[in-house]
C-alpha positions in Angstrom: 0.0 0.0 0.0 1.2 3.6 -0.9 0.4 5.5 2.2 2.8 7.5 4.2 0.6 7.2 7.1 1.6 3.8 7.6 3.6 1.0 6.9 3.0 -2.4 5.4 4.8 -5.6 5.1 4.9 -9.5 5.2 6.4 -11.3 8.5 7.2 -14.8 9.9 5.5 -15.7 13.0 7.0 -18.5 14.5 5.0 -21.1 16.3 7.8 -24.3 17.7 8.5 -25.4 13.9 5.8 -23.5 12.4 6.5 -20.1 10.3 3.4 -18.3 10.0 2.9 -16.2 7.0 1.3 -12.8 8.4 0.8 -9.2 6.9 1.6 -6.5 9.5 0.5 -3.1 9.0 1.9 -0.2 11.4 1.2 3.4 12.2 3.8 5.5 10.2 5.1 7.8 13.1 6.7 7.2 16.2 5.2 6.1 19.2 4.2 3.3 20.8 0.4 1.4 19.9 -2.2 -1.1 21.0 -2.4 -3.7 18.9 -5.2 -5.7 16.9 -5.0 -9.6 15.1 -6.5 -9.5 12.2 -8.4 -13.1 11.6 -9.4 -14.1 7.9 -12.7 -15.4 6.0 -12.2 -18.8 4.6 -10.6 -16.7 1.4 -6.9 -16.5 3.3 -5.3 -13.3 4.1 -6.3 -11.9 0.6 -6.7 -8.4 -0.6 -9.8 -7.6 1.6 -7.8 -8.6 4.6 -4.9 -6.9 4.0 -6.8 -3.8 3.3 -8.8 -4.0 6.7 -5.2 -4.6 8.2 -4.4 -1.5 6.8 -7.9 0.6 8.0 -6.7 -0.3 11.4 -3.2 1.0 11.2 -4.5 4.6 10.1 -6.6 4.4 13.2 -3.5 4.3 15.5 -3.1 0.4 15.6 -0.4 -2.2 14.9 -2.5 -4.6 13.1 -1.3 -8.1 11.9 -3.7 -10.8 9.6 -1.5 -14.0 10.7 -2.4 -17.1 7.7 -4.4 -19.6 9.6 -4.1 -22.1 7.1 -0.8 -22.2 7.3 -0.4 -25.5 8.3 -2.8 -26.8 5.5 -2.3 -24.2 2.4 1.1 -22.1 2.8 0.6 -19.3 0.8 -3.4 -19.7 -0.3 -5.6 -16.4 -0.7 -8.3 -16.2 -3.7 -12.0 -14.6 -4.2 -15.1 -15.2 -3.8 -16.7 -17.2 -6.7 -18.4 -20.6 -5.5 -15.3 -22.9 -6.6 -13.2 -20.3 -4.0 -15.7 -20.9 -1.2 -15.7 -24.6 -2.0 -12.2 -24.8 -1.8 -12.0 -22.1 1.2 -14.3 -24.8 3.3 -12.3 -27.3 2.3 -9.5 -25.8 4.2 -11.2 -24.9 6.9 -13.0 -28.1 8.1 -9.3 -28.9 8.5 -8.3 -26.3 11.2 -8.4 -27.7 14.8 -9.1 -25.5 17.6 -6.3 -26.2 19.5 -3.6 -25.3 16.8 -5.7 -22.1 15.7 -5.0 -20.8 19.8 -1.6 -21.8 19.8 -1.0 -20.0 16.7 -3.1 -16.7 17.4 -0.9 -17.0 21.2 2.0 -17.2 19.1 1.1 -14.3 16.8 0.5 -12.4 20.4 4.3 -13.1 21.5 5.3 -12.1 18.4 3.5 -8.5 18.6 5.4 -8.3 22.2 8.6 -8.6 20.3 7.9 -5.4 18.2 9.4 -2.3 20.0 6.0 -0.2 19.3 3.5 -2.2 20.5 2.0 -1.8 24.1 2.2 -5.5 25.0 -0.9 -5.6 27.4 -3.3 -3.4 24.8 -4.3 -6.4 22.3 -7.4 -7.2 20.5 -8.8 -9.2 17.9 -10.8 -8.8 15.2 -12.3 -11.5 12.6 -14.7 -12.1 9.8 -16.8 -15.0 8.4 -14.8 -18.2 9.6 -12.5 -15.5 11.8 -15.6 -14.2 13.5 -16.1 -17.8 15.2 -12.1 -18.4 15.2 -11.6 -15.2 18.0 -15.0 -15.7 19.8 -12.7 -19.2 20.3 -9.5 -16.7 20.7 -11.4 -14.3 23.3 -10.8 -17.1 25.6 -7.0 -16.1 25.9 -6.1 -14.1 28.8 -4.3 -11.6 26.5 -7.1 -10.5 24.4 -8.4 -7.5 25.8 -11.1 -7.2 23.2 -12.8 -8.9 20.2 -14.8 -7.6 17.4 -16.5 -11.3 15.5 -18.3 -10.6 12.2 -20.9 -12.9 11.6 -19.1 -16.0 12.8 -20.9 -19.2 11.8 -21.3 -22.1 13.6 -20.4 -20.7 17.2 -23.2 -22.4 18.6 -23.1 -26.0 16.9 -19.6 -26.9 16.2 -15.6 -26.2 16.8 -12.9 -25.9 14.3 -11.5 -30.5 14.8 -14.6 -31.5 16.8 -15.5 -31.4 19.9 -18.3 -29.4 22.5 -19.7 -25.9 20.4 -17.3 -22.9 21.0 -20.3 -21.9 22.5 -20.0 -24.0 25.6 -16.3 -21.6 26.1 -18.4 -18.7 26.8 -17.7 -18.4 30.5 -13.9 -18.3 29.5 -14.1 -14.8 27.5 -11.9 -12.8 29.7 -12.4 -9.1 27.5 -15.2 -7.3 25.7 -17.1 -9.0 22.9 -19.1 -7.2 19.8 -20.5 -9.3 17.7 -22.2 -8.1 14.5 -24.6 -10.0 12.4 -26.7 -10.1 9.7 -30.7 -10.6 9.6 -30.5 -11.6 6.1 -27.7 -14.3 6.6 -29.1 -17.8 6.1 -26.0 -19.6 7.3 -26.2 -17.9 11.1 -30.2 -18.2 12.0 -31.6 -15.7 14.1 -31.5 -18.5 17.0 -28.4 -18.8 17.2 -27.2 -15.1 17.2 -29.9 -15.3 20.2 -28.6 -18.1 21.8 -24.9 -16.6 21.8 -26.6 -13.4 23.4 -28.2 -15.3 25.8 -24.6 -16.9 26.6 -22.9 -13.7 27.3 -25.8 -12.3 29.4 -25.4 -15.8 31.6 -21.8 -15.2 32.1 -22.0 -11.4 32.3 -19.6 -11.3 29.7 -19.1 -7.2 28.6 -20.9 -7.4 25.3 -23.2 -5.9 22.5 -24.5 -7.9 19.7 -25.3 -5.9 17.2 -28.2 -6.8 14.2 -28.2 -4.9 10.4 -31.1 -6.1 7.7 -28.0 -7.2 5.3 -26.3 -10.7 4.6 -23.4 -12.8 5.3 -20.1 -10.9 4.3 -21.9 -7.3 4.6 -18.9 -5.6 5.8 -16.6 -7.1 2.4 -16.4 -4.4 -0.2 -15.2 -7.1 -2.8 -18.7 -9.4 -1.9 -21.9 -9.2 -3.8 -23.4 -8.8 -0.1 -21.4 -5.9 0.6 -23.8 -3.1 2.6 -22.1 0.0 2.6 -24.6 1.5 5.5 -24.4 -1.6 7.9 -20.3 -1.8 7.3 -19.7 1.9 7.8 -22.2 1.6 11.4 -19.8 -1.6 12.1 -16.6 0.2 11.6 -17.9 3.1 13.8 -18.1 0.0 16.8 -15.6 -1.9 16.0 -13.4 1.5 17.1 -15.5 2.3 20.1 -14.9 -1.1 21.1 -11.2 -0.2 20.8 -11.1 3.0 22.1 -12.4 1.7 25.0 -10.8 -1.3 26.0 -7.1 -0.6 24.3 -6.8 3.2 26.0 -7.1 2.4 29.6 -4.5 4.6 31.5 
């Protein structure tokens, strides 16, 4: 990205034996920032990623999109045609929730390494399959705060098998926003219910918030894209920031 406001580049994130392809994206000027983990669709960390990676560093953030399919597809990013989602699933009925938190805690060791991040300002932010992968990651003690965009399958399933991600609620140690979409057949409105009730039970600090729009709304490169419901979204998503990542 051109943009003297900030700069951009590809990283190794290294998990044990693992190198973790990731795009990190940094404020331009001196100074020291809170930082935000950027978590990917099923599409890899593609152009829409890398350009939210980027919205986030203009706001005063280091943000980094670590490749979660690392393990299984080194390298893979692509669209949005039905072969890419095909494919895209594919990939991701192979993650396992274990490995995803190991590599998201290694991504957060990593941040620590970089002289201008505040090591104990850290949040997490993810869309489609991401939006289920850090309601899962919110569980880490290090996240201070979690934006998850229409995460699927929250309430029925985890990433390898096992009890819903669902049934993790209580161990959500930040803030939570979760934003949804009416119109989205693949997250029913009983679930996005069910996941409020969740938080309520725990008193978890949340808001769950609802637009008349469908799955991917906040994706400029998506048929589904809803310009209205994305920019409200963006508005929270740095609210949610502000508040949790600027404690004295």
């Amino acid at each position: 990205m051109t943009n003297t406001r900030i700069r951009s580049s590809h990283v190794k994130v290294p998990n044990q034996d693992l190198q973790i392809d990731a795009y990190l994206a940094e404020p331009g000027n001196e100074g020291t920032f809170p930082a935000v983990i950027v978590i990917q669709e099923i599409f890899g960390v593609n152009s829409h990623i890398r350009e939210v990676t980027e919205r986030i560093a203009l706001e005063g953030y280091v943000a980094i999109a670590p490749a979660i399919y690392q393990r299984i597809a080194p390298g893979f990013e692509t669209g949005y045609t039905p072969e890419d989602i095909q494919i895209g699933r594919t990939y991701k009925d192979q993650t396992k929730a274990d490995e995803l938190l190991s590599d998201i805690q290694a991504t957060i060791a990593y941040l620590r390494t970089l002289p201008n991040v505040l090591g104990d300002a850290i949040a997490s932010i993810g869309f489609c399959f991401g939006g289920h992968v850090v309601y899962l990651a919110a569980t880490l003690p290090d996240i201070k705060a979690t934006a998850s965009f229409y995460g699927g399958g929250i309430t029925t399933s985890t990433p390898g098998g096992g009890n819903p991600t669902i049934t993790r609620t209580s161990e959500i140690k930040g803030s939570l926003y979760a934003f949804f979409g009416t119109k989205d057949t693949g997250i029913p409105q009983e679930q996005t219910q069910q996941i409020e009730a969740e938080l309520n039970k725990h008193e978890i600090p949340h808001h769950i918030f609802r637009y008349p729009a469908d799955h991917g709304f906040f994706c400029d490169q998506r048929s589904s894209y809803n310009a209205e419901a994305a920019a409200d979204a963006w508005k929270h998503v740095l609210e949610l920031f502000q508040k949790n990542l600027h404690t004295a």
